[in-house]
N, C-alpha and C positions, 0 to 999 in steps of 0.2 A: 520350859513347860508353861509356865506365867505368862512367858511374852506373847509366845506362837498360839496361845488362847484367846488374848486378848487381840492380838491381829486377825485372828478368822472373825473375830467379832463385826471389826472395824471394816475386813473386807467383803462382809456377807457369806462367808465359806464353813456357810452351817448346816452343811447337807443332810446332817443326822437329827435334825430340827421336825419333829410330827407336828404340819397344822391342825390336823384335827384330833391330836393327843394318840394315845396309847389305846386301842383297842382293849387291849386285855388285860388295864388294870380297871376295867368298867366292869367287865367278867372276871375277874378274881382276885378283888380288893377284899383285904380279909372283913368279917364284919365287927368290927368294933364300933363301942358305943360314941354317939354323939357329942362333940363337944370335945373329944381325947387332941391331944397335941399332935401333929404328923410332920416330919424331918423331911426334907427333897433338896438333898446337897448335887450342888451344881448345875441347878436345875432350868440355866438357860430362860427361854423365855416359852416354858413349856403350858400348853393350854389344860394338862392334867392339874396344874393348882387350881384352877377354878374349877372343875370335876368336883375334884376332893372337897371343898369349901363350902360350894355348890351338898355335899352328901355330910355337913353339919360339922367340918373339921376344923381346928383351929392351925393351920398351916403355914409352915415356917420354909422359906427358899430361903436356899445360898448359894451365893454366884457372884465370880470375879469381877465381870464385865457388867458397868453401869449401865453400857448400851444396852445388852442382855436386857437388864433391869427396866429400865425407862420403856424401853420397845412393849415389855409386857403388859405393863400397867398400859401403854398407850393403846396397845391391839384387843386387847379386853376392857375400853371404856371405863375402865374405874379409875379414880384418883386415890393420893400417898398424900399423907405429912412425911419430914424424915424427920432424922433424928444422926447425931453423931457421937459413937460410944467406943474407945476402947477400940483403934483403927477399922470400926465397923461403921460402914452409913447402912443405916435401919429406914426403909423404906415400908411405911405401914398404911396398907390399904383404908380408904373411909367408908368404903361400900359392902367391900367382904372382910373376912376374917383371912385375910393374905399379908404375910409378911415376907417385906425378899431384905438379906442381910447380904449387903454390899462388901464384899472382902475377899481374903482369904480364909479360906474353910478350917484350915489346920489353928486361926486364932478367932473360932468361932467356939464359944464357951456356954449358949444359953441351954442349954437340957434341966431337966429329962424330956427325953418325946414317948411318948404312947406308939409310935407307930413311923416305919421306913418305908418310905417310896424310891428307889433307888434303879431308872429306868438310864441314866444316863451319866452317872458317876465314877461308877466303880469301872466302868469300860473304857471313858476317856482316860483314864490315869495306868500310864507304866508299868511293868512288872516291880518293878525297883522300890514305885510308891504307895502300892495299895494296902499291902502290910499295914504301914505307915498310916492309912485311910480307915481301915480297919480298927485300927486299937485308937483310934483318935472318936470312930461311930461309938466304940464301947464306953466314951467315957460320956456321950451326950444322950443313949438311950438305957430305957427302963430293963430290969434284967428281963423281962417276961415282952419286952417289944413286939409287937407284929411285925412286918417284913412283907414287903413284895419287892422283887430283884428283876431287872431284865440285863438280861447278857446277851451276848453274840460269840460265835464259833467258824472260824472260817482257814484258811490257807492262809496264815501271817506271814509266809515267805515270798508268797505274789504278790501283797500289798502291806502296807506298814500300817499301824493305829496313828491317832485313834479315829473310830472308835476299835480296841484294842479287841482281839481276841479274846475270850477267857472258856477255859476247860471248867467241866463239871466235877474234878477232883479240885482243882483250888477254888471252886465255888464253896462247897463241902468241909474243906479246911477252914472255913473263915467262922460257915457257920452253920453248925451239925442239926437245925433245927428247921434247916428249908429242903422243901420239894421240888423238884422240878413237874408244875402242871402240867405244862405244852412246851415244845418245840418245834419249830416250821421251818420251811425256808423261805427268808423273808427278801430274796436278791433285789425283788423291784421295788421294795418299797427302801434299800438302802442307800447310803451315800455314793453317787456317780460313780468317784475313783474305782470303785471294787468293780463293777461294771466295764470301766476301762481298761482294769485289769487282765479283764478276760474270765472271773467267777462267775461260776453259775449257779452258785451254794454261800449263803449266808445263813447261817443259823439262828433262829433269836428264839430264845430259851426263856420262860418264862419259871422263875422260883417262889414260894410261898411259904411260912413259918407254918410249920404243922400243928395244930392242936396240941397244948398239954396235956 
């Protein structure tokens, strides 16, 4: 899983990569106040951290691959100090409030966060490791966290993850406190292979932490 993440990196084979961010965490970011911490695990070199940062947030990314890393700071004009802590390189924005923690996710220990952005995480990772993904989120967000999730839904027998499959019962399971806003089919704005495949249905599901 480590390696073959960090080879798509190397070989540019990031087809689930949005230049122009996520639509619909712009339309259904919960409102929380200004300044709150936000969590975005494995969050690539996604143009939603500046969104967020951009809307008063203090913004933490995690992700394996440095290229990942570098690429983003490069493509959004801001410059980094690092920093090196505890197998994590801390790459900390000087112009926004953008932090990306260079590592593995599973020996990422900075919490509590105020809030989950989780557009790209929970999809890439395995049936075997989300579990696993899960009670590791539980130990770095606040019990009252906000939440936005994007999943996807499709034929996992025509094409393989990731980005993985996930059903709205193991959405549910993880965590009894999200909605499903929208779901569409999102086929052409997804990665090639599934298209290759021969699908004509992508699903991408949008979830949201419901009011206490």
């Amino acid at each position: 899983m480590t390696e073959d993440w960090l080879a798509r990196w190397r070989e540019g084979r990031i087809g689930w990569h949005e230049e122009n961010g996520n639509r619909f965490l712009r339309k259904f970011w919960p409102d929380i106040a200004s300044g709150r911490r936000v969590l975005v695990p494995l969050c690539g070199k996604s143009t939603d951290l500046v969104w967020l940062a951009r809307n008063g947030h203090d913004v933490t990314g995690v992700e394996l691959s440095e290229i990942a890393v570098r690429d983003f700071f490069a493509e959004a004009g801001l410059h980094f100090d690092t920093r090196v802590a505890d197998d994590i390189t801390w790459f900390i924005g000087q112009e926004a409030r953008i932090t990306l923690a260079c590592g593995d996710f599973f020996r990422f220990f900075d919490g509590p966060f105020d809030a989950l952005y989780d557009r790209g995480a929970l999809v890439a990772l395995p049936p075997e490791t989300r579990p696993e993904y899960i009670r590791h989120l539980h130990t770095l967000l606040k019990p009252d966290a906000a939440k936005l999730l994007v999943t996807l839904e499709y034929d996992q027998a025509r094409v393989s993850g990731p980005p993985f499959s996930i059903l709205a019962d193991e959405v549910l399971d993880y965590w009894d406190d999200l909605k499903c806003v929208v779901s569409r089919n999102d086929i052409d704005n997804s990665p090639p292979k599934f298209r290759k495949a021969g699908l004509t249905k992508v699903i991408e599901s949008i979830w949201a932490s419901c009011p206490a």
